[in-house]
TIDO-217209 format. One record per residue (C-alpha): residue number from 1; residue in three letters; x, y negated, z. Coordinates in pm, 1 decimal. Layout:
[NUM "ALA" [X Y Z]]
...
//
This chain:
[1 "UNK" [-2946.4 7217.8 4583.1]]
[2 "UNK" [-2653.3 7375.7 4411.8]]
[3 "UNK" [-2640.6 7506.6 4031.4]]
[4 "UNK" [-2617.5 7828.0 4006.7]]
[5 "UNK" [-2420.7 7859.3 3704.5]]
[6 "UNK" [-2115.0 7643.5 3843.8]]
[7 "UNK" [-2135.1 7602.2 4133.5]]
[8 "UNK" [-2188.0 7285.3 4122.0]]
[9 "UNK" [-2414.7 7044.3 4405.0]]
[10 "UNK" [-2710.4 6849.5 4184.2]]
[11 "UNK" [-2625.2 6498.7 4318.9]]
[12 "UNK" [-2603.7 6285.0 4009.8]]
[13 "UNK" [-2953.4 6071.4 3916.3]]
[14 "UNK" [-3061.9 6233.4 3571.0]]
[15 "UNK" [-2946.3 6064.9 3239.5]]
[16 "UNK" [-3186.8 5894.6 3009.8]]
[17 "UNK" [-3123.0 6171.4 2751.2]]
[18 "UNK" [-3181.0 6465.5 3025.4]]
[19 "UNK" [-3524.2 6245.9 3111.3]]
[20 "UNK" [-3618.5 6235.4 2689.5]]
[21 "UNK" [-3595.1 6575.5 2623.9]]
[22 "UNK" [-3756.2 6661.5 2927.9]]
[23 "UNK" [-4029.8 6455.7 2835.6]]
[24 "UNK" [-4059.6 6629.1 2468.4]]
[25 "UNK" [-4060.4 6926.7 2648.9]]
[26 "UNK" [-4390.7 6771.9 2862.9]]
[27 "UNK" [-4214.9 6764.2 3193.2]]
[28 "UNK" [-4272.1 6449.5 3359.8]]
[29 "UNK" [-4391.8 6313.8 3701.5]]
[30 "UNK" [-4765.2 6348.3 3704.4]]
[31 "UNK" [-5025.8 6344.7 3973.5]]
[32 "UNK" [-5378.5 6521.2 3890.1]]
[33 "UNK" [-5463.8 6341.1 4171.5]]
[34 "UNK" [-5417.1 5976.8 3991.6]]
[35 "UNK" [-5676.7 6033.6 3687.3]]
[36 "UNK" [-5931.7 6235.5 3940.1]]
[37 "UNK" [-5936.2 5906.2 4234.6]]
[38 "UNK" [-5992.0 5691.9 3928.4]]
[39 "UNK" [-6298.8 5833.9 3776.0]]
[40 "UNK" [-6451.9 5903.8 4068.3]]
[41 "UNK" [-6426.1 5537.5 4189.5]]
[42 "UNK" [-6480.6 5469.1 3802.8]]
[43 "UNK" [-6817.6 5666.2 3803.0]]
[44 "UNK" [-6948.4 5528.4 4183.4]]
[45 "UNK" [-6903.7 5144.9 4095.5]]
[46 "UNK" [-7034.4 5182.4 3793.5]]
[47 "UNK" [-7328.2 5383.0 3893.1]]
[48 "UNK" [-7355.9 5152.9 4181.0]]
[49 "UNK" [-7386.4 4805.7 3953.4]]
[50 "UNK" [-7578.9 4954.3 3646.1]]
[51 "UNK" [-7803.3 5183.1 3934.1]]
[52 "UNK" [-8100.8 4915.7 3814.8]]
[53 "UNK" [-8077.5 4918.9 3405.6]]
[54 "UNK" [-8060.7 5344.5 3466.3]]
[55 "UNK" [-8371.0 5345.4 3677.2]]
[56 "UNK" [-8538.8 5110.8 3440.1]]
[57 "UNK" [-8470.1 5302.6 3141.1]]
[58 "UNK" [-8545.6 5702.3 3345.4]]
[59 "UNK" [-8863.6 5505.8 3457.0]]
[60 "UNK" [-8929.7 5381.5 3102.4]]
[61 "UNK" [-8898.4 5724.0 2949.7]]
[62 "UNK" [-9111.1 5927.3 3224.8]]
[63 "UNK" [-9363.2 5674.3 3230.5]]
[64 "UNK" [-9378.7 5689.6 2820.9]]
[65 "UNK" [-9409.7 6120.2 2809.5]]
[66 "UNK" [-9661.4 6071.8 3138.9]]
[67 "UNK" [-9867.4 5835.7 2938.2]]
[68 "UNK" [-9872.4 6049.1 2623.3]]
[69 "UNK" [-9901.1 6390.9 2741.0]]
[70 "UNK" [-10269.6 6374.4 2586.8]]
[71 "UNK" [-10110.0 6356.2 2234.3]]
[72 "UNK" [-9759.3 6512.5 2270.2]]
[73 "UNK" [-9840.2 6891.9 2121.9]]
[74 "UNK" [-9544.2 7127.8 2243.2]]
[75 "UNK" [-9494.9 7339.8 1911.8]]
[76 "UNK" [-9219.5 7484.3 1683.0]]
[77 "UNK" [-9288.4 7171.5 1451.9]]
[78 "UNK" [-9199.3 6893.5 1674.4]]
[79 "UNK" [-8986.4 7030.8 1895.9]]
[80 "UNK" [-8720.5 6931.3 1728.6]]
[81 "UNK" [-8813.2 6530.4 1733.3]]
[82 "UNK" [-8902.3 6567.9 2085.5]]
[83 "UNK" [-8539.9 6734.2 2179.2]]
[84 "UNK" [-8335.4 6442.8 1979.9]]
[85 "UNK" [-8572.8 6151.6 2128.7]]
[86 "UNK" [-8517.2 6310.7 2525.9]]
[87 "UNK" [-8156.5 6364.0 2405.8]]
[88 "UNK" [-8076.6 5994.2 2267.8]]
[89 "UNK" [-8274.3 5850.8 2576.9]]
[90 "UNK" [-8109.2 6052.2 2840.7]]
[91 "UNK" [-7754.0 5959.2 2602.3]]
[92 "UNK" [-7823.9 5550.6 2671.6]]
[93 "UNK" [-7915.3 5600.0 3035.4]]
[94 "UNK" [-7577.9 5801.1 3099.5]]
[95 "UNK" [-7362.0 5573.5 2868.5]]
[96 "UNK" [-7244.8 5290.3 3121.6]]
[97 "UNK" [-7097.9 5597.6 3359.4]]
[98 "UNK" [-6972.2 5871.3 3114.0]]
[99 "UNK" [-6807.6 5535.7 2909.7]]
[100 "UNK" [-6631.6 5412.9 3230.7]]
[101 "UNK" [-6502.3 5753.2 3307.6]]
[102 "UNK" [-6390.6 5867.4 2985.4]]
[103 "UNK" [-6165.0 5479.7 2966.6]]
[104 "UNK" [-6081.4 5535.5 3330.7]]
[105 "UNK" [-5936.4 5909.1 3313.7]]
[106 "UNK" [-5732.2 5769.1 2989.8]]
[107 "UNK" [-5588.1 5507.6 3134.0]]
[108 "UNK" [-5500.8 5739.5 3432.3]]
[109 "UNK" [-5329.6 5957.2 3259.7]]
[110 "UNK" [-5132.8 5667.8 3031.2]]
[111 "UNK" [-5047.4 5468.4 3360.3]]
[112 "UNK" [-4860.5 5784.6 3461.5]]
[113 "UNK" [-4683.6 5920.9 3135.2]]
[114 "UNK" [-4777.4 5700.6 2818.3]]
[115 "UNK" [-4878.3 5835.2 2522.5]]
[116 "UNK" [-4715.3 6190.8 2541.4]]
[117 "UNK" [-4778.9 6429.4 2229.8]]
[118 "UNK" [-4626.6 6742.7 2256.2]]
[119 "UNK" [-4741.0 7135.1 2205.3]]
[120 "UNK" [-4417.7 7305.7 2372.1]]
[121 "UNK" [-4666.4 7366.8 2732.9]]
[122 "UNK" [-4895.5 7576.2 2491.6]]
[123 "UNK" [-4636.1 7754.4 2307.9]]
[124 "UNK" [-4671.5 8147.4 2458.8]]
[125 "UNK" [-4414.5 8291.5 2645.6]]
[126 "UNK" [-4390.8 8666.2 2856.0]]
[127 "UNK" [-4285.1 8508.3 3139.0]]
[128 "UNK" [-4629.6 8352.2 3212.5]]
[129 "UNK" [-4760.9 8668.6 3192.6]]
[130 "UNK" [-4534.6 8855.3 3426.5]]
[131 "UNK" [-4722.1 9010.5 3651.3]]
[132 "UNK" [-4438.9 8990.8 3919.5]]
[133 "UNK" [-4361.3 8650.0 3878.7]]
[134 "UNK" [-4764.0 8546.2 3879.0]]
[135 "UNK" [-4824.1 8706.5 4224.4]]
[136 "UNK" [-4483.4 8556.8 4382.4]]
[137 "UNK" [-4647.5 8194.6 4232.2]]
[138 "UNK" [-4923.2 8304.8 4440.2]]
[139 "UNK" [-4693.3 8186.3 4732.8]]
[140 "UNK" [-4479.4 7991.8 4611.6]]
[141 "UNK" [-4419.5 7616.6 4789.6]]
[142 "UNK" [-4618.2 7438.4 4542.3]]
[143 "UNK" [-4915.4 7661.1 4595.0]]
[144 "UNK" [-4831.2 7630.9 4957.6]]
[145 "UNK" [-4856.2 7274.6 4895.4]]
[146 "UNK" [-5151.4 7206.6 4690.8]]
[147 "UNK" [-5338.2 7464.4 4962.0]]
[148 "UNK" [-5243.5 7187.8 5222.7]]
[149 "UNK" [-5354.1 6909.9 5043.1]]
[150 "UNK" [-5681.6 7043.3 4972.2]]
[151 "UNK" [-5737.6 7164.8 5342.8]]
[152 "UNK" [-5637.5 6770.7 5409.2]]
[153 "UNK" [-5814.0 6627.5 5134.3]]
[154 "UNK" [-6152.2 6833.9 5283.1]]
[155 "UNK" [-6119.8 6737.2 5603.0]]
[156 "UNK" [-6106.6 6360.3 5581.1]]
[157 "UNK" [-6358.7 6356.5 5382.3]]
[158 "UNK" [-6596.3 6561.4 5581.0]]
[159 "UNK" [-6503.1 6371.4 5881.6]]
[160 "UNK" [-6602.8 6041.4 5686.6]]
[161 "UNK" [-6912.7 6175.1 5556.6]]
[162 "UNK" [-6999.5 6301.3 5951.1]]
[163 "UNK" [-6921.5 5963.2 6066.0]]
[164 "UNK" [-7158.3 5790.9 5813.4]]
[165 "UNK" [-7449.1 6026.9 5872.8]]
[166 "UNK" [-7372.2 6046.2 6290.5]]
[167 "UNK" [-7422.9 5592.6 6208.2]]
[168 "UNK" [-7726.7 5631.9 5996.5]]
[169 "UNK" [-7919.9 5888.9 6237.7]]
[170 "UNK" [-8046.9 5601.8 6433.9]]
[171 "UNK" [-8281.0 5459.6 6107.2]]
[172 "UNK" [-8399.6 5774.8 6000.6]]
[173 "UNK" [-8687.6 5831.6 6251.1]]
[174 "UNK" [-8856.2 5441.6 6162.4]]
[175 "UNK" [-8876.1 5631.0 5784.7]]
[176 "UNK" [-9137.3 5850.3 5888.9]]
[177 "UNK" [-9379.4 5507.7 5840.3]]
[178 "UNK" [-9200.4 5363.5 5513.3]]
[179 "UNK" [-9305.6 5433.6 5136.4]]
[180 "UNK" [-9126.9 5670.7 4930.9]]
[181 "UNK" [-8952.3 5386.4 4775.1]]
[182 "UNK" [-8777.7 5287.5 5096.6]]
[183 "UNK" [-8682.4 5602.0 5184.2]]
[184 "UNK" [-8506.7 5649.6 4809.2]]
[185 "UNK" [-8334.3 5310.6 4904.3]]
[186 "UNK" [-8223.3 5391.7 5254.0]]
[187 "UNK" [-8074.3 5757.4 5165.9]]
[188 "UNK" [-7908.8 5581.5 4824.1]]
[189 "UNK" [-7705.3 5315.8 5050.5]]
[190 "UNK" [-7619.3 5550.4 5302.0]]
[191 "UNK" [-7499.0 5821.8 5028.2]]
[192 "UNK" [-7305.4 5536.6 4849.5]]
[193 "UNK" [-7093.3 5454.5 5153.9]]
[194 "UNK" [-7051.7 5767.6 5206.1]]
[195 "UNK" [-6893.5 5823.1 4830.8]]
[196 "UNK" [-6720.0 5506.6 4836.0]]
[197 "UNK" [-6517.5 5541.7 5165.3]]
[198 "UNK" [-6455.5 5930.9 5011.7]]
[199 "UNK" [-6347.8 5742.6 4713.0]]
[200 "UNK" [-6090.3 5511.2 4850.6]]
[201 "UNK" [-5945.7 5813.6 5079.5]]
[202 "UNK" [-5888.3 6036.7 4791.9]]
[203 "UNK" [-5733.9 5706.4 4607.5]]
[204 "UNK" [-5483.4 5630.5 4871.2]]
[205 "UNK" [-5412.6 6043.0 4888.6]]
[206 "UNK" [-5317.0 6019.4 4498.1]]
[207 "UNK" [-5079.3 5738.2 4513.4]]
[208 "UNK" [-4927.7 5908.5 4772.9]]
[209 "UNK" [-4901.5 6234.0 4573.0]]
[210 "UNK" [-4765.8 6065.8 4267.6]]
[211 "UNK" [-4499.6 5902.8 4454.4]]
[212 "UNK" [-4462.2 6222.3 4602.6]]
[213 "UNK" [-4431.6 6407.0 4240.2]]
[214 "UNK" [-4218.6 6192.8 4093.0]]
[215 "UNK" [-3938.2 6222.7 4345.1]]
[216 "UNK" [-3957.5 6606.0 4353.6]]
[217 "UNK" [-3965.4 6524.6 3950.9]]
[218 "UNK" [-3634.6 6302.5 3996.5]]
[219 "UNK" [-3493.1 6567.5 4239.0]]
[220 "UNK" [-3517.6 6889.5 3995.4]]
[221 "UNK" [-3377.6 6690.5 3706.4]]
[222 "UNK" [-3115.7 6564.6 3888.4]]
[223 "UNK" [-2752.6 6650.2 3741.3]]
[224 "UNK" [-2391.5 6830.6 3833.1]]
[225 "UNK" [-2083.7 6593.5 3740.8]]
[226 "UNK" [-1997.9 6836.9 3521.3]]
[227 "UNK" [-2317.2 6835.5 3326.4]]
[228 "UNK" [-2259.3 6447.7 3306.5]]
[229 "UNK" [-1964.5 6470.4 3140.5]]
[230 "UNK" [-2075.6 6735.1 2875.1]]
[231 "UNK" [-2368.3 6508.3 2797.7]]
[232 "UNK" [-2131.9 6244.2 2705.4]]
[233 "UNK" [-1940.7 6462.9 2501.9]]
[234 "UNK" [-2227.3 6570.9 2301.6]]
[235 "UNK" [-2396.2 6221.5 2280.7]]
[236 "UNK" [-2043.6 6029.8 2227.5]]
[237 "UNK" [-1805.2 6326.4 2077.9]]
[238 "UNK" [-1531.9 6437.1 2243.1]]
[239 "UNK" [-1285.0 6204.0 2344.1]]
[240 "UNK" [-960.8 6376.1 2173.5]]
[241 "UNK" [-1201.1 6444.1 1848.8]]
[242 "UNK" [-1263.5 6087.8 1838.5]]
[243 "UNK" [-917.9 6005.1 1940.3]]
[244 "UNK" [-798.5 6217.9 1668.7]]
[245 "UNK" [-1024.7 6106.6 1404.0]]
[246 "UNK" [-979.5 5764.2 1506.4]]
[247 "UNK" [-567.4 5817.5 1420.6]]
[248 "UNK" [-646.0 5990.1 1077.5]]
[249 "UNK" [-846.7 5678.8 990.2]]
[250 "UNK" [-580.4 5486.2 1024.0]]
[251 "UNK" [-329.7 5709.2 889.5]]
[252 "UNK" [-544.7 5668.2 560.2]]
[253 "UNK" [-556.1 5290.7 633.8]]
[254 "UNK" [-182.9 5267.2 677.6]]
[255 "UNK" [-105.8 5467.5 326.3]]
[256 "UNK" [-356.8 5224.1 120.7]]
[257 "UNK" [-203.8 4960.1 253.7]]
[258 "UNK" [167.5 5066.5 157.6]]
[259 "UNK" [33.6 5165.0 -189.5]]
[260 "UNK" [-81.4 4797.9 -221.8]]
[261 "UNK" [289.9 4668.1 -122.2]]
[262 "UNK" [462.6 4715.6 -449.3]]
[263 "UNK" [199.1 4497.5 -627.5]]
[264 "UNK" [257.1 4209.4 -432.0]]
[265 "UNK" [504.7 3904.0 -492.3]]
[266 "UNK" [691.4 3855.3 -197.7]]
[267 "UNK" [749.7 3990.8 164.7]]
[268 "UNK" [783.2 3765.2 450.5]]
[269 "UNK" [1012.6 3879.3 717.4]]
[270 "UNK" [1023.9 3701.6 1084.4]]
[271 "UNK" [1339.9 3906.6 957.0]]
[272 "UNK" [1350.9 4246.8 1157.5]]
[273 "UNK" [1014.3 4280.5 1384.8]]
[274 "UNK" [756.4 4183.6 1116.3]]
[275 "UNK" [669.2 4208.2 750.0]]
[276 "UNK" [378.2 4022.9 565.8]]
[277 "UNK" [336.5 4124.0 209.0]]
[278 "UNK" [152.3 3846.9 -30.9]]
[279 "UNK" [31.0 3874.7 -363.1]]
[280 "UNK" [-108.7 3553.0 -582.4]]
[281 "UNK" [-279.2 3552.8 -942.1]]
[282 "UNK" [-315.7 3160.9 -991.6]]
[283 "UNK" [-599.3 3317.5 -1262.8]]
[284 "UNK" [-817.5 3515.4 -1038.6]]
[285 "UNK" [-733.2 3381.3 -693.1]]
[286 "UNK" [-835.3 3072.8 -538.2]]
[287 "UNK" [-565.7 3151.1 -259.0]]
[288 "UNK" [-294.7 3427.6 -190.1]]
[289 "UNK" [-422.0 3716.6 -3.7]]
[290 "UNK" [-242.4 3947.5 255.7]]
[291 "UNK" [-201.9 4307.8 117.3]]
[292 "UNK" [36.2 4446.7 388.3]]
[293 "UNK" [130.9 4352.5 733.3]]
[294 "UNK" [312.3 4524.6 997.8]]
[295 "UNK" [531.8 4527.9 1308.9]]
[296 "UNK" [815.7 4710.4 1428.4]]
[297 "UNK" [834.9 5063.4 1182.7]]
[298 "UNK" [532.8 4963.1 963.8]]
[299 "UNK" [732.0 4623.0 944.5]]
[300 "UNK" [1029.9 4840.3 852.1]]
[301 "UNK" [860.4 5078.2 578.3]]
[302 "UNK" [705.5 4743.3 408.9]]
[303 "UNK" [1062.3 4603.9 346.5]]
[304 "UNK" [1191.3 4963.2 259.5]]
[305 "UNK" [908.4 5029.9 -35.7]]
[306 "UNK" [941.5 4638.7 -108.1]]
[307 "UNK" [1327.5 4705.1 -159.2]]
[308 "UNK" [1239.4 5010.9 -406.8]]
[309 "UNK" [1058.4 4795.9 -594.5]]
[310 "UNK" [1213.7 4462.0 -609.7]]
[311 "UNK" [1019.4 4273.4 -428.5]]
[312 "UNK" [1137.6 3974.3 -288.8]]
[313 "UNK" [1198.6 3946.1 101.3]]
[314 "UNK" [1188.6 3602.7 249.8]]
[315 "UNK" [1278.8 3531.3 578.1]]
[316 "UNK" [1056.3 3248.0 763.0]]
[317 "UNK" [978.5 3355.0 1093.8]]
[318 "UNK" [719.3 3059.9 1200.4]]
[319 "UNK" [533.2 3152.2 858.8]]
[320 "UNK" [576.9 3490.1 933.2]]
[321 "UNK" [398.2 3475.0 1329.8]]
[322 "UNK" [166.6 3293.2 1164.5]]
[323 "UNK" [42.0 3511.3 904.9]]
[324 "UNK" [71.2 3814.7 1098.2]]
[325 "UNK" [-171.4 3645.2 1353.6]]
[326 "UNK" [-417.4 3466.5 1181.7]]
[327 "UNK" [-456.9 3716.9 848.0]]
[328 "UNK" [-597.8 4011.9 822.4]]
[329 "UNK" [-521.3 4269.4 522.3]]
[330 "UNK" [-718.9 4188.4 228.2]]
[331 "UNK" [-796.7 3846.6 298.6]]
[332 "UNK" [-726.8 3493.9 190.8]]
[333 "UNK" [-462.5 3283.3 358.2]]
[334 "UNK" [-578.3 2996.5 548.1]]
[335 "UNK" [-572.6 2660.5 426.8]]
[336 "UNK" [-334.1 2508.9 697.6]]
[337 "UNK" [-69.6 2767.6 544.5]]
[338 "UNK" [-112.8 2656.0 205.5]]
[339 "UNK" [175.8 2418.2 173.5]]
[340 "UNK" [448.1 2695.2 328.2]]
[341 "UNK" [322.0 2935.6 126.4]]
[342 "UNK" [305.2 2744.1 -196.5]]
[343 "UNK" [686.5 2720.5 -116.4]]
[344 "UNK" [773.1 3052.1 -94.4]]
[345 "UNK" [559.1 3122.4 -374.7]]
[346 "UNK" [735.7 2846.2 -553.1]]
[347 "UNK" [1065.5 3016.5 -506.8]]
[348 "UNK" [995.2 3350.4 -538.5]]
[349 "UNK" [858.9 3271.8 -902.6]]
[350 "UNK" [1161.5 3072.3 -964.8]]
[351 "UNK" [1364.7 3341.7 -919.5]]
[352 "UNK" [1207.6 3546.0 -1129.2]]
[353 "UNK" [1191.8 3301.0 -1432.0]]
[354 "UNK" [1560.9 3274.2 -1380.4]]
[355 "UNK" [1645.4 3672.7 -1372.1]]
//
């Protein structure tokens, strides 16, 4: 399958993103096979074990307007109570089934694509109603498709259902000599086989048609390499943007941290490859902090603006590793530097007292 627009072979597995907005689009892998195999096994088991509490309640209600039909006057006045009464009673005896169907064709459907909210399949649009492109969907593969899978569907069934009745044809003559009531029995078990080995056909058919759907799904949304990459672009920025951005940032970084170097007290030198600027208040500090560190030209530039200023530069190159190491800007020294810093600190002060 090659994209038309580059060129490009389809051969990458789609991204997450590419599945998401395909999804709020409502294009996803779905079977209408899946939620149809599950109510009708939903409605024939259900029918099957609550067959007894129906007939009771059907038998119930005929036997109550049988028994009444002295008294029950069929006029514009009661009709209405009549109506709701056959309405509510024929509501309880169908509730078991249409309950089980309605959870059943939910939970179909949820199995398959979760809860999926979206109005962008009924938005209108003149393609659907191009009258060219309706009759070529006409015969198109899918329809080609979902043709054979009927024809299938049809004929396995109707083959089951022969085989049933071709079994059964042996104990329908003895009926001639049972009551009604055996008869009703006898034609119920044979038509619930019947339904049930329908049922499981049609039930392995959909799983097989789901998988089916969601690997042509998985094929059409597959991706070019090409298409890959200007995902990632859009989801992660360009990488020479970010690159670029990235060394602005620290451009900006670099300048507040040599504005910060001529309020310090003293620069440690390791003396030509690195510079660690310091700055104590014994009132407001509980330690000195680093305001400016730097290798190679930053370490330069801090000694240059250090120089304009008259700041001191010590050279201690242990002290100086170990700063540049374990210190980052802005924070306090650690306390196993204390005592070589007080030193410094010591002398720079000193100094100053002295000039």
């Amino acid at each position: 399958m090659a994209d038309e627009s580059s060129g490009q072979e389809k051969s990458e597995a789609p991204t997450q993103r590419r599945l998401q907005e395909a999804r709020k689009k409502g294009d996803v892998a779905k079977s209408m096979e899946v939620p149809s195999a599950a109510v009708l096994l939903a409605g024939l088991l259900t029918l099957y074990y609550t067959s007894g509490y129906m007939l009771d309640r059907l038998g119930k209600m005929l036997a109550h307007f049988l028994a009444n039909l002295h008294t029950i006057e069929i006029i514009p006045g009661n009709m209405t109570a009549l109506t709701r009464e056959a309405i509510i009673t024929t509501a309880l005896i169908l509730a078991p089934v249409m309950g089980a169907i309605i959870v059943v064709a939910l939970l179909a459907n949820y199995a398959q694509v979760g809860v999926l909210f979206t109005t962008e399949k009924l938005t209108p649009k003149l393609e659907k109603i191009n009258p060219i492109k309706g009759f070529g969907n006409i015969f198109s593969k899918q329809t080609l498709a979902s043709m054979v899978k009927s024809i299938a569907k049809l004929a396995i069934v109707g083959y089951v259902a022969y085989h049933e009745v071709e079994a059964a044809l042996p104990g329908i003559l003895p009926l001639m000599d049972q009551p009604p009531h055996q008869i009703l029995v006898f034609m119920s078990r044979v038509a619930f086989r019947i339904f049930l080995k329908a049922a499981l056909i049609i039930a392995v058919l959909a799983a097989i048609d789901y998988g089916f759907q969601r690997w042509q799904f998985m094929e059409k949304m597959k991706m070019t390499k090409q298409e890959i990459k200007d995902e990632a672009k859009q989801t992660e920025g360009d990488p020479h943007v970010k690159g670029r951005i990235r060394s602005i940032q620290m451009e900006m970084a670099r300048r507040r941290m040599m504005a910060e170097v001529p309020k310090a007290d003293v620069v440690i030198t390791n003396p030509t490859r690195l510079a660690i600027a310091l700055k104590y208040d014994g009132f407001t500090m509980a330690a000195p902090i680093v305001v400016a560190k730097g290798a190679g030209v930053i370490a330069q530039r801090i000694k240059e603006i250090a120089a304009e200023h008259g700041i001191p530069l010590v050279e201690n190159k242990p002290l100086a590793q170990a700063l540049y190491k374990a210190v980052d800007i802005d924070q306090a020294i650690p306390a196993n530097l204390f005592q070589a810093v007080a030193e410094v600190l010591a002398y720079v002060f000193s100094l100053k007292k002295r000039q």
